[in-house]
NUKOL-289391 format. One record per residue: residue number from 1; x, y, z of N, C-alpha, C in turn; residue in three letters. Coordinates in pm, 1 decimal, m for minus. Atoms other than C-alpha are relative to their C-alpha. Layout:
# NUKOL-289391
+-----+----------+----------+----------+----------+----------+----------+----------+----------+----------+-----+
!   n !     n_xx !     n_yy !     n_zz !    ca_xx !    ca_yy !    ca_zz !     c_xx !     c_yy !     c_zz ! res !
+-----+----------+----------+----------+----------+----------+----------+----------+----------+----------+-----+
! NUM !        X !        Y !        Z !        X !        Y !        Z !        X !        Y !        Z ! ALA !
...
+-----+----------+----------+----------+----------+----------+----------+----------+----------+----------+-----+
This chain:
# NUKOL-289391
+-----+----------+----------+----------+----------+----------+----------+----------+----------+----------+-----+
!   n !     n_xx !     n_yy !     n_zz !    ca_xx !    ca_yy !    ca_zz !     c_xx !     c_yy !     c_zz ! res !
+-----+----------+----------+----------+----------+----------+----------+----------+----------+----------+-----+
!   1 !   m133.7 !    m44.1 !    m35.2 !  m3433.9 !   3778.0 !  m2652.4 !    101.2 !    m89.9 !    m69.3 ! UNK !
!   2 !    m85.7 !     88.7 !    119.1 !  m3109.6 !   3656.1 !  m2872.2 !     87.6 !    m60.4 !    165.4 ! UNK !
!   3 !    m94.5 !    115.4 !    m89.0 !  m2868.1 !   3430.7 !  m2657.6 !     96.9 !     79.3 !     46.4 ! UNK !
!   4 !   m109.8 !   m136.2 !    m93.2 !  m2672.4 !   3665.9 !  m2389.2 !     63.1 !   m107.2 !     78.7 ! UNK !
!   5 !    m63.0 !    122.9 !   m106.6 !  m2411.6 !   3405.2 !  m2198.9 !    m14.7 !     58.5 !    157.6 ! UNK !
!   6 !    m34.1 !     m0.9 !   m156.7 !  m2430.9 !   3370.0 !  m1852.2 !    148.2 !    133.6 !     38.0 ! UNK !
!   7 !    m87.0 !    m51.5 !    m58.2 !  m2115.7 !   3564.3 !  m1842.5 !    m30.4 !     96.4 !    m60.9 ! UNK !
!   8 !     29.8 !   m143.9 !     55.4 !  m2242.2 !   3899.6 !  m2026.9 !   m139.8 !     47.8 !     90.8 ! UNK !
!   9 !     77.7 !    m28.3 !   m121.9 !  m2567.9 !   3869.5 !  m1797.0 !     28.2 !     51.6 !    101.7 ! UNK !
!  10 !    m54.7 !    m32.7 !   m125.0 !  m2379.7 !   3879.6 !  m1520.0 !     86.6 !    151.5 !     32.5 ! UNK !
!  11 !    m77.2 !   m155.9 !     30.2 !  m2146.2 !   4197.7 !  m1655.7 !   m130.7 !     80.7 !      2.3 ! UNK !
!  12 !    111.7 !    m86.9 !     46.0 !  m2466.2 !   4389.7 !  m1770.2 !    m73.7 !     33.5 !    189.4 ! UNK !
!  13 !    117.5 !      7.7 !   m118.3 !  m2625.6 !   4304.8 !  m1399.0 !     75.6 !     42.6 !    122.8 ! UNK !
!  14 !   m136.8 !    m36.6 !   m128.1 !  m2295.7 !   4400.9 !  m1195.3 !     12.6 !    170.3 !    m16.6 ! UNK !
!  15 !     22.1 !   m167.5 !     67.3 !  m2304.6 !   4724.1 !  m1435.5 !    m86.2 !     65.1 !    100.6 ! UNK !
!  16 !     39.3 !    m65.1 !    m26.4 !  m2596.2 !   4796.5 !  m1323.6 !    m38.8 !     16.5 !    178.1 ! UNK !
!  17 !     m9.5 !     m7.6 !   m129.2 !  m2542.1 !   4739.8 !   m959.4 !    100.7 !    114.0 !     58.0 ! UNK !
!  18 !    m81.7 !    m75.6 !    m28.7 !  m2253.7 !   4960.6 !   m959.2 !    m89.3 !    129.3 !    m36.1 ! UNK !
!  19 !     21.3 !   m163.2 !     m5.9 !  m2433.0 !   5256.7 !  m1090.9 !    m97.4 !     51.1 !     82.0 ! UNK !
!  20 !     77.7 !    m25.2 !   m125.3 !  m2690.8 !   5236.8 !   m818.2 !     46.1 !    m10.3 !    112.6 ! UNK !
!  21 !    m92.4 !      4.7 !   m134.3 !  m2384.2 !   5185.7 !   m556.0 !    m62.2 !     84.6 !     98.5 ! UNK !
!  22 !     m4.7 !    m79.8 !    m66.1 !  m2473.9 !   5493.1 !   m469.9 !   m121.0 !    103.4 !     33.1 ! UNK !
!  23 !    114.8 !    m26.4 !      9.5 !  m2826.1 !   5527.7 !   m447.3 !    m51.5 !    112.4 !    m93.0 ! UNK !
!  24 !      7.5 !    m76.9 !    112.4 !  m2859.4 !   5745.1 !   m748.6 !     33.5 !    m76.4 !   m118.8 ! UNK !
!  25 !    m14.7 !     21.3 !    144.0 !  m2938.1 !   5636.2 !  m1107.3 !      2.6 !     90.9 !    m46.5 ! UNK !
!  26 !    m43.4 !   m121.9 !     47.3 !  m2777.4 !   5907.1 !  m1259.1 !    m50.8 !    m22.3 !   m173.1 ! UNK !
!  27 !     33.0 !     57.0 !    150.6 !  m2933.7 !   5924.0 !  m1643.3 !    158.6 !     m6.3 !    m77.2 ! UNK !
!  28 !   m171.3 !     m7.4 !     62.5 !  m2514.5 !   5950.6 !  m1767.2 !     24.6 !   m175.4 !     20.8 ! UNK !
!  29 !    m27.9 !    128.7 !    m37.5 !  m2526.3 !   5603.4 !  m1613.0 !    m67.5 !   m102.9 !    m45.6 ! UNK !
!  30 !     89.2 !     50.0 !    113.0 !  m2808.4 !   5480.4 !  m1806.0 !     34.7 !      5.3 !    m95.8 ! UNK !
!  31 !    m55.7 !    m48.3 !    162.8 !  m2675.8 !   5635.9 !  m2136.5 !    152.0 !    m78.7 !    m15.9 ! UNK !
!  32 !   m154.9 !     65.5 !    m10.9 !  m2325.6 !   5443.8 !  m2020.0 !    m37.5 !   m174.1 !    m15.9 ! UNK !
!  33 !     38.9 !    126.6 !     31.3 !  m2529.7 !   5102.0 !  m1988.8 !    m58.1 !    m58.1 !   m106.3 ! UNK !
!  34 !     41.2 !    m10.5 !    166.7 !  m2708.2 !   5139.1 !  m2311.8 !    126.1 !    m57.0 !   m121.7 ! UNK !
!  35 !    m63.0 !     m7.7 !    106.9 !  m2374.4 !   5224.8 !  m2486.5 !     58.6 !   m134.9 !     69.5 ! UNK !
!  36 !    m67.6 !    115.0 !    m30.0 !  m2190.4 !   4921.3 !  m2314.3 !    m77.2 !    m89.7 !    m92.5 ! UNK !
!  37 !     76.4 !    149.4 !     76.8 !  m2483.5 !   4660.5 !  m2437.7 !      2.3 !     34.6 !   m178.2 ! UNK !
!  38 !     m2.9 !      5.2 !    136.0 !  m2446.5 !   4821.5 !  m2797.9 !    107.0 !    m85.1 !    m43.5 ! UNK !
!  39 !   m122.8 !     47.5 !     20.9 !  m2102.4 !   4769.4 !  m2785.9 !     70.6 !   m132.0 !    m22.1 ! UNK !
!  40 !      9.8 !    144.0 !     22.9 !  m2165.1 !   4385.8 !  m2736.6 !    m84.3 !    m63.0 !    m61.4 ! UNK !
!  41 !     54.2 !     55.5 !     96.9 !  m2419.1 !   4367.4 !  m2977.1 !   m118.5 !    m60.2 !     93.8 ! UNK !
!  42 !    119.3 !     m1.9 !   m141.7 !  m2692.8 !   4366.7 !  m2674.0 !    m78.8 !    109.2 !    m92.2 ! UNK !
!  43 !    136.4 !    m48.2 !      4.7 !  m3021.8 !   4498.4 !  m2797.0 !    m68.1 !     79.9 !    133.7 ! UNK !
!  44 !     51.2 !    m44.5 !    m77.2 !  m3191.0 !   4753.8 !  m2565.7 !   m116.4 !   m109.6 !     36.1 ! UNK !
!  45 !    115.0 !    114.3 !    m68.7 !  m3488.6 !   4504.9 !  m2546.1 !     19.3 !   m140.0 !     85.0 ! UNK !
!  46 !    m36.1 !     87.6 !    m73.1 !  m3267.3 !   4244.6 !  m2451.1 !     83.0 !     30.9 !    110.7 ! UNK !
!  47 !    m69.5 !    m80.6 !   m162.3 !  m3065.3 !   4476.6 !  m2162.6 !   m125.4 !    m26.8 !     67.1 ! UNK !
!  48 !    129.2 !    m32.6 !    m94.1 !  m3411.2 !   4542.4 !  m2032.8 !     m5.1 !   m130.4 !     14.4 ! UNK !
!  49 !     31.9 !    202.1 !     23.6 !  m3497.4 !   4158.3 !  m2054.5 !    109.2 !    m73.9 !    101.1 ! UNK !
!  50 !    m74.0 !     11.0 !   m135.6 !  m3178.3 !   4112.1 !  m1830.4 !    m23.1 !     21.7 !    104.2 ! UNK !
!  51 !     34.6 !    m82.3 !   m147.8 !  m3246.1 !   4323.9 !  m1574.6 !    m91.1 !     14.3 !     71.7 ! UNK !
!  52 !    148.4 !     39.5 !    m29.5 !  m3608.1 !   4268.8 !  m1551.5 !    m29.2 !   m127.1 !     32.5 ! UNK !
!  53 !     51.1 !    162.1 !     28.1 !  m3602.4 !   3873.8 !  m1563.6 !    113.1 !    m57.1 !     96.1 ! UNK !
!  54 !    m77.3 !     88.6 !    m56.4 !  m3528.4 !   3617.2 !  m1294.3 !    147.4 !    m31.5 !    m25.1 ! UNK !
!  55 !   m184.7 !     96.2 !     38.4 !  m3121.5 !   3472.7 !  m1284.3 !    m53.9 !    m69.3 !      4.5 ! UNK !
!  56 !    m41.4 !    107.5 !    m35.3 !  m3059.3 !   3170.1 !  m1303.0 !     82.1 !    m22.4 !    m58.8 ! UNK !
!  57 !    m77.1 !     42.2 !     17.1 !  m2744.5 !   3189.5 !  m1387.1 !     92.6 !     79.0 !    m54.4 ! UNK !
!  58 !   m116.2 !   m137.2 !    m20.6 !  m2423.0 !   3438.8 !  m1379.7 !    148.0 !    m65.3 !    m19.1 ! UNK !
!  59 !    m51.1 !     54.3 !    m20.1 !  m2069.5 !   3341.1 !  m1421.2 !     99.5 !    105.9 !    m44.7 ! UNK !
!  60 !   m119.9 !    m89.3 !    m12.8 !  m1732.7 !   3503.0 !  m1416.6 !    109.9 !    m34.4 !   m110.3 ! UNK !
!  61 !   m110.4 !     m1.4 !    102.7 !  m1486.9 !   3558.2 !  m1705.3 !    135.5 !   m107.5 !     36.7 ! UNK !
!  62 !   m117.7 !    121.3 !    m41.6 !  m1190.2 !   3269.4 !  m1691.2 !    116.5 !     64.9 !    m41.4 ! UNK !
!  63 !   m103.4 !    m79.8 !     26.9 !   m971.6 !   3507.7 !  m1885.6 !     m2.3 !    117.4 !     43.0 ! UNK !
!  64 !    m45.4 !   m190.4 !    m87.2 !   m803.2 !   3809.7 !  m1699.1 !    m23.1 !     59.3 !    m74.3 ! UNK !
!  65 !     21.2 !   m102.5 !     90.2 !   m795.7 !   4005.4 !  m1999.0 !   m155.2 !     38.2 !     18.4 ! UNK !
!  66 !    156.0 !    m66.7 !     m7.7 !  m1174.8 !   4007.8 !  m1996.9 !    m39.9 !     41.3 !    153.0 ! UNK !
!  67 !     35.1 !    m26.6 !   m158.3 !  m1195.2 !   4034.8 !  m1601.1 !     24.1 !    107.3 !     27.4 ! UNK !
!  68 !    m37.0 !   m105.0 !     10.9 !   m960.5 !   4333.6 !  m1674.8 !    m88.3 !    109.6 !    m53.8 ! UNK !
!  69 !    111.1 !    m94.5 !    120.4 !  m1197.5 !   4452.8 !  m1921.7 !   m142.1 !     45.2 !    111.0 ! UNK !
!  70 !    118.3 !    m20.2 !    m72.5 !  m1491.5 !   4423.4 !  m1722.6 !      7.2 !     98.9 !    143.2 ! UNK !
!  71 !     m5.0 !    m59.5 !   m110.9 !  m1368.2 !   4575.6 !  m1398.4 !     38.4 !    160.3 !    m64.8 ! UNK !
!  72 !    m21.2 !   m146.1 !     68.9 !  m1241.1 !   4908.0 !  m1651.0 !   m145.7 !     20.2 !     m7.2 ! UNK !
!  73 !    149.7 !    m15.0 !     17.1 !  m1642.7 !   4930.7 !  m1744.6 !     m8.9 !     25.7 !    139.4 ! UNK !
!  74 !     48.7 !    m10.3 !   m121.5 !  m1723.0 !   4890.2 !  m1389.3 !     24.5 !    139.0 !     49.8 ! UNK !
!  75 !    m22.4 !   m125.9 !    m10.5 !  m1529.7 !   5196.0 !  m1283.4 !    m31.2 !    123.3 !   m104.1 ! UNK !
!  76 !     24.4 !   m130.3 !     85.6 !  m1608.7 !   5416.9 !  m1590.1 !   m175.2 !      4.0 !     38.1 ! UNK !
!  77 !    163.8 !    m10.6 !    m65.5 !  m1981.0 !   5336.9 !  m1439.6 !     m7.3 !     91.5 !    104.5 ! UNK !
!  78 !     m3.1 !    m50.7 !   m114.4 !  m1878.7 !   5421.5 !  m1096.5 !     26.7 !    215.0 !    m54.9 ! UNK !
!  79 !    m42.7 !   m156.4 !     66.2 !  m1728.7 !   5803.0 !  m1301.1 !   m136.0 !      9.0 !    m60.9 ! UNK !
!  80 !    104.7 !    m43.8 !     76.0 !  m2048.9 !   5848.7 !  m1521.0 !    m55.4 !    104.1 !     88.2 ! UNK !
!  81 !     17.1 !   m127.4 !    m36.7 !  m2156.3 !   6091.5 !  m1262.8 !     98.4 !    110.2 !     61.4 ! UNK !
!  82 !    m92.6 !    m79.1 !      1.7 !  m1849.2 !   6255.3 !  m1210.4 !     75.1 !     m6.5 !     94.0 ! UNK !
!  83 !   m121.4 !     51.7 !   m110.5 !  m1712.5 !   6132.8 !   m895.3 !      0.7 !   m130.6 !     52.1 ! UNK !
!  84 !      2.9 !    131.4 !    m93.2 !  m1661.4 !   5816.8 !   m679.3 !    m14.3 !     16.2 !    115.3 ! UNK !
!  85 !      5.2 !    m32.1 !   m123.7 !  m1769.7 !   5796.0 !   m350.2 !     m2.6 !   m132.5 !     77.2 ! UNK !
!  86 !    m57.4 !    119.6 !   m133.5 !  m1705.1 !   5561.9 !    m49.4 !    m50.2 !   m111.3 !    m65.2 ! UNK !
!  87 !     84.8 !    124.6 !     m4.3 !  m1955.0 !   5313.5 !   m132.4 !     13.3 !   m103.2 !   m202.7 ! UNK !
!  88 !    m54.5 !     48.0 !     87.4 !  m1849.2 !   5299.2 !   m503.8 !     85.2 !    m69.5 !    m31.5 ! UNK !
!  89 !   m164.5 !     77.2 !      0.7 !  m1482.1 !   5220.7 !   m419.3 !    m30.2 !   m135.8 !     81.1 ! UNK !
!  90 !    m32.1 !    161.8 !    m98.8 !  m1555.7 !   4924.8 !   m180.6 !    m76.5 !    m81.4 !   m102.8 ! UNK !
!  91 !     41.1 !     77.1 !     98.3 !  m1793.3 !   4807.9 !   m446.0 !     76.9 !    m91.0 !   m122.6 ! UNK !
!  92 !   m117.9 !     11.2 !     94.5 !  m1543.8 !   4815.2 !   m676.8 !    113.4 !   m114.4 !     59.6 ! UNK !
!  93 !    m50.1 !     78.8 !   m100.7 !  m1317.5 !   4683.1 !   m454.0 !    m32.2 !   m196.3 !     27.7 ! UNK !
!  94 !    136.1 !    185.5 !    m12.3 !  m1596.1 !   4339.2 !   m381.0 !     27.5 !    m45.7 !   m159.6 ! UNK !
!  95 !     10.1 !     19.3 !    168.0 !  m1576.8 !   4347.0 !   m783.1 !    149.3 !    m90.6 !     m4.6 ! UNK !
!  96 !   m138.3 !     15.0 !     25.2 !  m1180.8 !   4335.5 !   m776.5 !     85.2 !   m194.5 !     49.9 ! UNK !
!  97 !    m32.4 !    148.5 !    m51.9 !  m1194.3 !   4037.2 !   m518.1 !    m39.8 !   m116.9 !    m67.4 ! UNK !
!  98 !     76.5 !    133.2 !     64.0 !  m1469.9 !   3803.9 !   m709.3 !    115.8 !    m31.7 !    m94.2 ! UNK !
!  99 !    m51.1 !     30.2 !    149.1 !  m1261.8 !   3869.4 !  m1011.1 !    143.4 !    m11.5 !     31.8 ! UNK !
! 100 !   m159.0 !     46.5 !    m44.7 !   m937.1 !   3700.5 !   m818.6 !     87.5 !     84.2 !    m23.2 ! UNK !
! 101 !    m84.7 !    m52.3 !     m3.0 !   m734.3 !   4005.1 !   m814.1 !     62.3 !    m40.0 !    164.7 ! UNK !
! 102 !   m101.5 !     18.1 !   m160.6 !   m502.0 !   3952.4 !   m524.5 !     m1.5 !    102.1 !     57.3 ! UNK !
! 103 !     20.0 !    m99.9 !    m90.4 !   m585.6 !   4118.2 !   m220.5 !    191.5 !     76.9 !     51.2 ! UNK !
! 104 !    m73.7 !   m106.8 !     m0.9 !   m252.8 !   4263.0 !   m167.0 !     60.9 !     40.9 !   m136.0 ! UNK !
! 105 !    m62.1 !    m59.1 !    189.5 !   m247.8 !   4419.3 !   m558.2 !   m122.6 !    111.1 !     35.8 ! UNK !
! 106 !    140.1 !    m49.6 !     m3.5 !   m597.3 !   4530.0 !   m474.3 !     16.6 !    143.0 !     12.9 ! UNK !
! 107 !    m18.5 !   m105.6 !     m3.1 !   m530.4 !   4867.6 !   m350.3 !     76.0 !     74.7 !   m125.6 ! UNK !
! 108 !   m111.1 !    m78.1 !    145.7 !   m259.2 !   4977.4 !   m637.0 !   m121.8 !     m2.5 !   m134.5 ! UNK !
! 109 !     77.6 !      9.2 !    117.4 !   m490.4 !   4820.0 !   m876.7 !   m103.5 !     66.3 !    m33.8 ! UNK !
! 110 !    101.7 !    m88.8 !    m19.8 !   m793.5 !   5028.5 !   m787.8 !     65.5 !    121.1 !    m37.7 ! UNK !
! 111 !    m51.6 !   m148.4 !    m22.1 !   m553.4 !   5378.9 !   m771.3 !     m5.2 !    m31.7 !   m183.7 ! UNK !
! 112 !     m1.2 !    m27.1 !    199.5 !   m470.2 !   5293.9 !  m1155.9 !    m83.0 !     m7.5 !    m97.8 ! UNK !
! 113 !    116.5 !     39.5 !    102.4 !   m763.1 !   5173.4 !  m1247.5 !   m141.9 !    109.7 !     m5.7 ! UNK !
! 114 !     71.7 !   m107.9 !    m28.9 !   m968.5 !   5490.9 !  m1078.3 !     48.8 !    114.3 !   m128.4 ! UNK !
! 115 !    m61.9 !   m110.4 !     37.2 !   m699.2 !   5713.2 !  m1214.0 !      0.2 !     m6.4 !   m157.0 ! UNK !
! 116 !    m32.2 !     29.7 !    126.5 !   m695.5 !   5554.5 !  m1567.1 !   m165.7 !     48.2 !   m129.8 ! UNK !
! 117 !    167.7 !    m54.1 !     41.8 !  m1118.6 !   5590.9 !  m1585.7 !    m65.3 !    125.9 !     39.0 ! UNK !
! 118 !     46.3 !   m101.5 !     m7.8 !  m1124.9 !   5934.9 !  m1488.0 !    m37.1 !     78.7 !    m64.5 ! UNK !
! 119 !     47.3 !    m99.4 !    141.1 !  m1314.4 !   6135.3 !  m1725.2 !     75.5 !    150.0 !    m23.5 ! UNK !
! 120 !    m77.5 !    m83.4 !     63.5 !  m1080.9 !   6401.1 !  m1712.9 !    116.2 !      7.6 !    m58.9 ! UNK !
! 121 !   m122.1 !     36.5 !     91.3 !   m775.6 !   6211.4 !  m1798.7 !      6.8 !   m151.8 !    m30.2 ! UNK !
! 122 !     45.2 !     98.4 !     71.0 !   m951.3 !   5918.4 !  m1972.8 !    118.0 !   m108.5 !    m39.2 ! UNK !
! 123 !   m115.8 !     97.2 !     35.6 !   m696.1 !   5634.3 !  m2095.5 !   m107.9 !    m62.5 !    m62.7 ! UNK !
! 124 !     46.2 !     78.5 !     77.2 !   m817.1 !   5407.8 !  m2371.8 !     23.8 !   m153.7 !     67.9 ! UNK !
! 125 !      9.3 !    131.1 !    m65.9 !   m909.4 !   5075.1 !  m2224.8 !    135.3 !    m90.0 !    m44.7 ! UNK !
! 126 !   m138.6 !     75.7 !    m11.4 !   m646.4 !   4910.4 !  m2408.2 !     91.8 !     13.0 !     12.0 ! UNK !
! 127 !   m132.3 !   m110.7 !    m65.6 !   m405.2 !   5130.1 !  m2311.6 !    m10.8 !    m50.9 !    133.7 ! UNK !
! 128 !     10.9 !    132.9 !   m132.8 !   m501.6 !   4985.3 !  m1951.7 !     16.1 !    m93.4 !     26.4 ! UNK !
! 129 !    m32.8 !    124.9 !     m9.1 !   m455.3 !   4663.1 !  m2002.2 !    150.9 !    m50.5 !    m26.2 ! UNK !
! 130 !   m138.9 !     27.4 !     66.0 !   m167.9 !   4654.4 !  m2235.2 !     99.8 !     15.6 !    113.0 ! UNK !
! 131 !   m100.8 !     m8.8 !    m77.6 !     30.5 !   4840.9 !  m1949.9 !    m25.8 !    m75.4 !    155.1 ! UNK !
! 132 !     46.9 !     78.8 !   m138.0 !    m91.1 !   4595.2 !  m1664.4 !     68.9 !   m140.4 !    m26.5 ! UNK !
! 133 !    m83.8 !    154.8 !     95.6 !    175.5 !   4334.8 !  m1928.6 !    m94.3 !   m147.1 !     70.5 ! UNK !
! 134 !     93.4 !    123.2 !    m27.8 !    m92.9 !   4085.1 !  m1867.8 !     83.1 !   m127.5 !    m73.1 ! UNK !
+-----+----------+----------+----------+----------+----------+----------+----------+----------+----------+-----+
């Protein structure tokens, strides 16, 4: 396996906690975790190799921008099968808190961030961020 940081482990392993939120591994949600680890230059052998293999050791983005980033993924996980349901949003939600969003932003931040990863009126990630004037 090539050298995955603690903090892309931990994205890849949150990924794939969210798309089983809801007791369904939907294959859209598989084909969504795939394309994520391409996207970072993650090897399918080394996703599997994540997800299969002991932690020891996880750690959380220091820059918002990437915390931003990561929690957009999260929800376009939670959409891969076409809706969100209870257990997605509080997940999401648990996600929003680790990743020091401020609990009273929390709610707004979820509505825009649901509404922004909805596969029917999609928004380009950095189009999300940009208007969040980070």
């Amino acid at each position: 396996m090539n050298t995955i940081t603690a903090e892309i482990k931990g994205h890849f392993l949150r990924l794939y906690a969210m798309a089983f939120t809801d007791s369904n591994f939907h294959s859209a949600e598989l084909d969504m975790l795939y394309k994520f680890a391409e996207d970072r230059g993650v090897s399918r052998e080394d996703l599997h190799a994540v997800l299969t293999s002991p932690l020891t050791e996880t750690s959380i983005p220091e820059d918002l921008k990437i915390r931003i980033d990561y929690l957009y993924d999260f929800a376009c996980m939670a959409w891969a099968d076409g809706q969100i349901v209870e257990d997605e949003e509080n997940t999401l939600r648990k996600y929003c808190k680790l990743f020091e969003i401020e609990d009273e932003e929390i709610d707004d931040f979820l509505v825009k961030l649901l509404d922004s990863t909805n596969p029917e009126n999609k928004r380009l990630k950095s189009d999300f961020i940009n208007d969040l004037n980070l």
